[in-house]
N, C-alpha and C positions, 0 to 999 in steps of 0.2 A: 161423412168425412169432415172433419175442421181444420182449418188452417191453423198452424201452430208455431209464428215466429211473424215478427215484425215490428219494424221499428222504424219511429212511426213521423210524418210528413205533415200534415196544415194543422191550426190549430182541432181539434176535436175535441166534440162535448156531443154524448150520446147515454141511452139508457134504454132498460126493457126490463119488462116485468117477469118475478121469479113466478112460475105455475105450481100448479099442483105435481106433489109427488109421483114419479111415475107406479104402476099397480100390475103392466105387465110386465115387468121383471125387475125385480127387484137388485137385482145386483148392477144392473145399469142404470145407475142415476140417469142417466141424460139419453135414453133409449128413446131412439125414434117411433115413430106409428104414424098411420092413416088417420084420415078426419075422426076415427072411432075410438084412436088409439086414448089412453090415459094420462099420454105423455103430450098429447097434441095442444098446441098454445090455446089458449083466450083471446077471442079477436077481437083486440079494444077499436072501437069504433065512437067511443066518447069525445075524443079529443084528439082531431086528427089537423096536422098544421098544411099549412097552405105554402108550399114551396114553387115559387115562381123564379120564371129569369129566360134565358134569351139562347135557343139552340141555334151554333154557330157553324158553318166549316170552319175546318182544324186550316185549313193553308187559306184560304182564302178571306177569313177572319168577316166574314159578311152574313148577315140572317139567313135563315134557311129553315124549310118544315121538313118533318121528323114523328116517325116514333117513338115514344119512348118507353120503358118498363124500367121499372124500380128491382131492382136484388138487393135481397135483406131483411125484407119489409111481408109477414104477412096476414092476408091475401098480398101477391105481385100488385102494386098497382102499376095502371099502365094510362097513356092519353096521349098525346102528341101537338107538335108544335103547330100553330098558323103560318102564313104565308109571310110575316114577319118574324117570323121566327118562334114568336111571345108563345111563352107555355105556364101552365099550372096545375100542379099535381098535389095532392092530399097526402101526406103522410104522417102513420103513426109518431106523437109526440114522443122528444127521445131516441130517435134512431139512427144509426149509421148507416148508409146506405150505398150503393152505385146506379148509375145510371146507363140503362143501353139504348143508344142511338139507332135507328137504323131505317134502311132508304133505299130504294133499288137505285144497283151502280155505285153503292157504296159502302162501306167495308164498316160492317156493324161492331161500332166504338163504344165501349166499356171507360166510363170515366174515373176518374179518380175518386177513391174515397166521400160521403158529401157527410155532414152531420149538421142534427138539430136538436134544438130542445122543447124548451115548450111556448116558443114565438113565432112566427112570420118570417120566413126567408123570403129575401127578396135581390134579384141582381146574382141568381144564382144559374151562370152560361153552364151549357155542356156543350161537346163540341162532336164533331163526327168527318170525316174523310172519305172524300171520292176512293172508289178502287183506282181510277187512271192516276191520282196524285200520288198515293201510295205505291202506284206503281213506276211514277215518273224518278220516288226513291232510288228504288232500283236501278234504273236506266243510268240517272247521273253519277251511280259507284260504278256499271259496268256488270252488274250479276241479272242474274234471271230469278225470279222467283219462283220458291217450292210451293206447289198448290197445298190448299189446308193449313198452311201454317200463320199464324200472326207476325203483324209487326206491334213494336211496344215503344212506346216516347214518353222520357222522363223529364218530367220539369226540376231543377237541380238547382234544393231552396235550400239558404241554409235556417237557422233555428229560427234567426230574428223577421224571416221572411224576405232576406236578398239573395239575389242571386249568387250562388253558389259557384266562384270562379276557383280557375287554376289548376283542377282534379284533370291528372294525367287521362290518359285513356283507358293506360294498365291497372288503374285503380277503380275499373267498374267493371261488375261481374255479372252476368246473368245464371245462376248456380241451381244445381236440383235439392232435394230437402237434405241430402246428405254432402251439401257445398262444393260438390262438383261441378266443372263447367257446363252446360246443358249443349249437347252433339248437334252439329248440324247447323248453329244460329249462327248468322252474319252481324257484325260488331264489336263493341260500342262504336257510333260513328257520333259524333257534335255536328249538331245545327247550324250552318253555318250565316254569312251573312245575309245568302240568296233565300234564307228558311227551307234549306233545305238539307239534305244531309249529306257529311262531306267524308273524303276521306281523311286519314290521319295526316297524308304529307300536306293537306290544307290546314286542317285545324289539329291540334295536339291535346291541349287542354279545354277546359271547359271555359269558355266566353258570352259573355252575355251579348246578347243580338236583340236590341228592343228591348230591354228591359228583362229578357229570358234569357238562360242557360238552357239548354236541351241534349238530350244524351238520346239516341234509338238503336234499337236491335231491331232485327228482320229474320224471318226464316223460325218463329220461335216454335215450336211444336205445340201440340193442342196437352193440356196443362198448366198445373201451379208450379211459379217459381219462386226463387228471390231475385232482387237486385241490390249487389251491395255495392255501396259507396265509399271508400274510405278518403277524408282528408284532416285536414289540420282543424280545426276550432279557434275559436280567438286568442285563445290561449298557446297556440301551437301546440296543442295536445291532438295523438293522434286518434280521430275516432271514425265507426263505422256507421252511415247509413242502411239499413237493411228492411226494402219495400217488396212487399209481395205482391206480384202480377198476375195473374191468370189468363192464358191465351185460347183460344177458339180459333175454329179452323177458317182462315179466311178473313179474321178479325181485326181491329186494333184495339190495344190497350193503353188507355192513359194512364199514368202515376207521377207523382209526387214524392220527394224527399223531403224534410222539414221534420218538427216536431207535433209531435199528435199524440192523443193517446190521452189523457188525464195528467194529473201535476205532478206526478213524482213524487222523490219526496226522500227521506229515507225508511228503511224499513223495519229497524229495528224498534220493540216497545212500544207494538202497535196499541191501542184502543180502542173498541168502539165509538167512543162518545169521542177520542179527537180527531180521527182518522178516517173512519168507516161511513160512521152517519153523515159527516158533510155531504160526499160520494154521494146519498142517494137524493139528497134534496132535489131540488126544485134551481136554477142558477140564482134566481130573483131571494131565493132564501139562503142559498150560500154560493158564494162564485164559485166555490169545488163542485157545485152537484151537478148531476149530469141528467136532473129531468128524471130519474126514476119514479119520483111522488107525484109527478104531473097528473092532471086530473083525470079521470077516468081512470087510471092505472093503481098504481100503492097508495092513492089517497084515501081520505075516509071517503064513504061511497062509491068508491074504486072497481072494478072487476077483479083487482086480483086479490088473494086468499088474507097478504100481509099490509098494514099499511107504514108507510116511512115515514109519514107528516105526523108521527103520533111522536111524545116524548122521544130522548136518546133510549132511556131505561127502558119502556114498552118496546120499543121497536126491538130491541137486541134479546130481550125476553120471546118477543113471539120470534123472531125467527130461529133462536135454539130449540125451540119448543119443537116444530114446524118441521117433523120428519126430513131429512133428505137435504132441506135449507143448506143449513152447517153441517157437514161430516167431518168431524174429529180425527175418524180413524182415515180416511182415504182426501184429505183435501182440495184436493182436484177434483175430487167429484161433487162436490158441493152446490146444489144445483143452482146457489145466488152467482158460482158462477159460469157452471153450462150451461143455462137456460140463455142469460145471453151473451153467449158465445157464436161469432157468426158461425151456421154452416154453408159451407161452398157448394155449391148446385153439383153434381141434382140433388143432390140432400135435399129434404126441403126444412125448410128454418121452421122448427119448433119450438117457437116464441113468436108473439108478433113482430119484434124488433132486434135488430142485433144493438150492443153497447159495444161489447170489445171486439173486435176485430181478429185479433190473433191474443196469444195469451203473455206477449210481448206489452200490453198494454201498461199504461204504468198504474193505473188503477187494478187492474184483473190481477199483478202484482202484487199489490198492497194486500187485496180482500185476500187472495191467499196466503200472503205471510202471517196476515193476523190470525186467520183459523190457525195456519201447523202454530202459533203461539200460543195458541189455546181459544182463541177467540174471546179476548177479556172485555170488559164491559168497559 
């Protein structure tokens, strides 16, 4: 199952290698399988980056040791913090990721989005919450919580990275894939000054508290949703944020509002050589690229079948050549962009890494306008 809508919160810059053609079934470009399967990823193991930083509580804002496991990324990887908090995990270069917290007596935290390219992260927190904190949520509204269900807190960025003031309360949604309200959930409630969550006749709009705006729902059912935000822009134009959350039973979820996703752009009279190839570079070779050609991966001597660091001309040659790559007639199915497309657990992600997230991305966009355009060089 893939996620399929989002729009999109921090900066991001990600990538992941197109595999080989799938062989057992041909009418499913992007068909799953077991470690035997024909479709199952290459596990780059050449060039894995080093992502450090400091697991925190979510209310308490102080160090704390942790599990952790990476989704998105495969193999999982997994490791966990020191008694200072300090952690550092390996991850395939190019990838988008989340992170899961988790800790007896406290409510296994799913962070927000992370992504890398092909450098050193560093100073990169995740956070994670007591079950009594999460529960003291509740208490100061006055409700009881439903067992099994998640609570979700949004951080409420606007593009430039400030806090996202003045959004009504009416204007945030927690909705199911058919943008309906999702039955059962308690909210939106704002953070209020105590960092805690208030109700509406305390707070109305979204206010920043330290430096944050924050928005939460409780009660959320075990599933994927949206959350959509709509407010003004600088412009006073009206627009919508729409972040996708996934809850667990008993869980929290972090998310982020903001802009993510690749540059945008417009869509029309795509090309390869001005549009597409940027995309796969490397950042240090184009600030569009998103680490596809990082070492070990689409490089020359690379694991995977294509390389991106070759000419614009070659590259766009081999991957029309390169069965299943580009499909003309079906473009969706094009495996440059299922392959990295995330899948949501339990699927399991067949690719080492995800790139796009949802197919809301603004890149996963582009690659596709240019194929239905014919895919021109």
């Amino acid at each position: 199952m893939r996620s399929t809508s989002f729009a999109l919160s921090a900066a991001l810059l990600a990538s992941a290698c197109v595999a080989q053609p799938p062989t057992d079934n041909p009418g499913t470009p992007d068909a799953g399988g077991g470690s035997g399967s024909p479709d199952a990823a290459p596990i780059v193991t050449e060039n894995m980056i080093a992502v450090s930083g400091t697991a925190m509580d979510y209310f308490g804002d102080t160090p704390i040791e942790v599990s952790l496991t990476a989704e998105g990324v495969t193999p999982a990887a997994t490791g966990s913090s020191d008694a200072l908090g300090a952690f550092t995990l390996n991850i395939p270069a190019g990838s988008t990721f989340f992170l899961n917290a988790s800790k007896p007596a406290f409510r296994t935290t799913r962070s927000a989005p992370i992504a890398i390219t092909d450098t050193p992260v560093t100073g990169q927190n995740v956070y994670i919450a007591s079950s009594a904190e999460v529960l003291n949520q509740y208490t100061g509204l006055g409700l009881t919580a439903v067992p099994a269900t998640a609570a979700v807190f949004v951080n409420l960025v606007r593009n430039n990275g400030t806090p996202l003031e003045g959004v009504p309360l009416a204007d945030i949604t927690l909705v199911d894939a058919l943008g309906a309200p999702v039955p059962g959930v308690m909210g939106p409630y704002f953070f209020g000054l105590t960092g805690n969550l208030v109700d509406a006749a305390t707070l109305a709009v979204s206010t920043a508290v330290a430096g944050r705006a924050r928005v939460g729902f409780l009660d959320c059912p075990v599933g994927s949703y949206e959350i959509k935000v709509n407010y003004q822009n600088a412009q006073n134009q009206p627009q919508t944020f729409t972040v996708p959350v996934t809850c667990a039973a008993d869980g929290l979820t972090l998310a982020a509002t903001g802009d993510m996703g690749g540059g945008g752009g417009g869509l029309m009279n795509l090309t390869f050589t001005a549009d597409i190839y940027p995309i796969l570079q490397r950042p240090a070779i184009n600030p569009a690229g998103r680490a596809c050609a990082a070492v070990g991966c689409h490089n020359q001597g690379g694991l995977a079948p294509i390389r991106f660091d070759d000419l614009a001309a070659n590259v766009h040659a081999a991957i029309i050549a390169r069965p299943g790559v580009v499909s003309l007639l079906t473009p969706a199915d094009s495996l440059i962009l299922t392959k990295p497309l995330y899948e949501l657990p339990p699927a399991l992600q067949n690719h080492p890494n995800a790139t796009f997230l949802t197919v809301e991305d603004n890149d996963y966009k582009k690659i596709l306008a240019w194929i239905e355009q014919g895919a021109p060089i």
